[in-house]
Structure formats: structure tokens, C-alpha cells
N, C-alpha and C positions, 0 to 999 in steps of 0.2 A: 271228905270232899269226893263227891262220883264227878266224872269227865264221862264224856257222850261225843264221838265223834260223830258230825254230821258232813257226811258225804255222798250225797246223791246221786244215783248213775245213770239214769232216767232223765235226759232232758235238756241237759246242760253238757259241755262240755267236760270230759274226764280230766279227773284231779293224774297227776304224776304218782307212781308207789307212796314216794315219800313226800308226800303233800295233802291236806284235807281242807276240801273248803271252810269246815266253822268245827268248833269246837265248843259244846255247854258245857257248863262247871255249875256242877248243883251243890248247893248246903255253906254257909245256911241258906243264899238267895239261888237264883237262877241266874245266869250270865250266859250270851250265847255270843262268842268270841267270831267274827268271821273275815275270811281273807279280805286285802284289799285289789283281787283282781277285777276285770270288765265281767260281766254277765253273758257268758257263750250258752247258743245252745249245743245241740250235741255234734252238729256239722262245724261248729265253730264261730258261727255267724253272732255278732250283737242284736239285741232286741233292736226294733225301729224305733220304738217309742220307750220314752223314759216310764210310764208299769210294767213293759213288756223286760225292760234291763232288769228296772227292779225285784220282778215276778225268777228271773232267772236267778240274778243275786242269792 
């Protein structure tokens, strides 16, 4: 089983040291595990619009 932390710094608000927003787990499928917090960008703000949260998500 490979694990892929995904944590993006670009865009969205910064994850804590110890915190990653999503994690994938390959083999045999794909699974991409992701927090359940709000969708920040990187000032902290929520998207306006429900694609623009989800797009951060």
C-alpha cells in the first residue's frame, strides 16, 4: 500500500505541521481520504460560491 500525502500550499489556507488536508492510499484501488474542514483560500476567506468552496476543498 503507497500513501501520498496531499497538501497543497498554493491557494488555500495552510494545513498545521501536524495536519494534511487529504491523503491517497494506492493498491490495490485509489482512495483519496480528505479532511472535513470549510474550503479557505490562503487569506482564510471561504469561497462565495458552492464551486468556488468546492474548487478549494
Amino acid at each position: 500500500m503507497k500513501t501520498i500525502a496531499r497538501n497543497p500550499k498554493a491557494g488555500i489556507y495552510p494545513a498545521a505541521p501536524d495536519y494534511i488536508h487529504a491523503l491517497e492510499v494506492q493498491a490495490p484501488a485509489r482512495f483519496l481520504y480528505v479532511s472535513g474542514t470549510m474550503g479557505l483560500d490562503s487569506k482564510g476567506a471561504p469561497g462565495k460560491t458552492l464551486d468556488e468552496q468546492l474548487d478549494l476543498i
